[in-house]
C-alpha positions in Angstrom: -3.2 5.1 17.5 -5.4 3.8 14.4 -5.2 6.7 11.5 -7.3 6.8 8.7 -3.9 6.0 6.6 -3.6 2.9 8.5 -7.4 1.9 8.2 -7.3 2.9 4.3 -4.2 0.7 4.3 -5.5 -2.4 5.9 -9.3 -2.0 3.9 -6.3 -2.2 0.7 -4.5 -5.7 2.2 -7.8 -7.2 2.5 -9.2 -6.8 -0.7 -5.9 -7.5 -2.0 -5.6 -10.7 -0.5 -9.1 -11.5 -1.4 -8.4 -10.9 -5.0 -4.9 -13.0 -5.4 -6.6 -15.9 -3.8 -9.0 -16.8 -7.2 -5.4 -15.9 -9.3 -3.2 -18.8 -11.1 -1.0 -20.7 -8.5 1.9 -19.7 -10.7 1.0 -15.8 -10.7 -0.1 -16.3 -7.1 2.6 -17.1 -5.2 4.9 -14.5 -8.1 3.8 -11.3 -8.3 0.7 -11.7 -5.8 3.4 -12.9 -3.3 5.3 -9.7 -3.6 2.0 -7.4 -3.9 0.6 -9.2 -0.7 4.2 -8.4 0.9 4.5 -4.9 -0.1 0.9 -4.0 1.3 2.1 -5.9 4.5 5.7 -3.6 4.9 3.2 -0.5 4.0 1.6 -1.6 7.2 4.7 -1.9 9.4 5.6 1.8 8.3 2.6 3.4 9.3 2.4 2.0 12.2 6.4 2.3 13.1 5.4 6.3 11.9 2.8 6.4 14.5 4.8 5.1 17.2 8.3 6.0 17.0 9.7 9.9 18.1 8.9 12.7 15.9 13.0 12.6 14.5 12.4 9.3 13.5 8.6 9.4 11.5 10.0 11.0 8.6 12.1 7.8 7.6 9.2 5.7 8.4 6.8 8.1 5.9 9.3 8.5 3.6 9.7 4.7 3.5 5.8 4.2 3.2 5.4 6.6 0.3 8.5 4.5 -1.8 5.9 1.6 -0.9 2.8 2.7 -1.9 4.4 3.7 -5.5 5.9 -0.1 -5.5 2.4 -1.5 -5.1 1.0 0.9 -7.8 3.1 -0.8 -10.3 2.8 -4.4 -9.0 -1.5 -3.8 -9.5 -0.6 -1.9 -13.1 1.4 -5.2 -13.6 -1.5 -7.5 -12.9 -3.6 -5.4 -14.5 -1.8 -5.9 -18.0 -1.6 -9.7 -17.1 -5.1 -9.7 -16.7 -5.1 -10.9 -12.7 -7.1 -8.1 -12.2 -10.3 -6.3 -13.5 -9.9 -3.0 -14.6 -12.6 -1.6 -12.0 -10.8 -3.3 -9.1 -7.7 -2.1 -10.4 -8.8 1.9 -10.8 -10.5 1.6 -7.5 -7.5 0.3 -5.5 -5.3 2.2 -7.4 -7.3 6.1 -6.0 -7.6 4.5 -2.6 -3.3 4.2 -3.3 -3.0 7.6 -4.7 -5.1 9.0 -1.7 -2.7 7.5 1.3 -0.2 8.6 -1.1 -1.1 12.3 -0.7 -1.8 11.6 3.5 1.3 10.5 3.8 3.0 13.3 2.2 0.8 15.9 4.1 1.8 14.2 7.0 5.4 14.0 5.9 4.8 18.0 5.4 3.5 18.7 8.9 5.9 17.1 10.5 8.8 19.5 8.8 6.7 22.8 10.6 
């Protein structure tokens, strides 16, 4: 199964990745290290979500939502150290808040 949340997800790594490559070796392998990391274990949620038994998708979600807020502060952080533009950072950032609110409406469904 390939949801939107997962394609939104994997559009974010991507142009994630493509932005900690130009950053400073130091901050790269810091805080883009952890940033890349988080957007990877946001991944493995959604996609443990879609495939494991209805008793067991909540965790995942639940999981995957503490993530998603963990990478919105890592891009606020590189925002303020000036890794990232502002326009790539607000961008990013509504795709975030936007798999934020599916996986809570998903997280909601699944408690009907």
């Amino acid at each position: 199964m390939n949801t939107i949340v997962l394609q939104k997800s994997c559009e974010i790594y991507s142009r994630l990745n493509r932005l900690i490559g130009g950053w400073p070796k130091r901050e790269r392998y810091n805080l883009g290290l952890r940033l890349e990391t988080s957007c990877l274990v946001l991944l493995e949620q959604i996609v443990s979500a879609e495939q494991t038994v209805p008793v067991l998708k909540d965790h995942h979600l639940l999981d995957a939502g503490v993530k998603t807020e963990v990478i919105k502060i890592l891009l606020r952080m590189s925002v303020e150290r000036q890794l990232i533009k502002e326009t790539n950072y607000f961008s990013i950032s509504s795709n975030l808040v936007e798999i934020g609110k599916m996986i809570g409406g998903w997280r909601k469904s699944l408690r009907k």
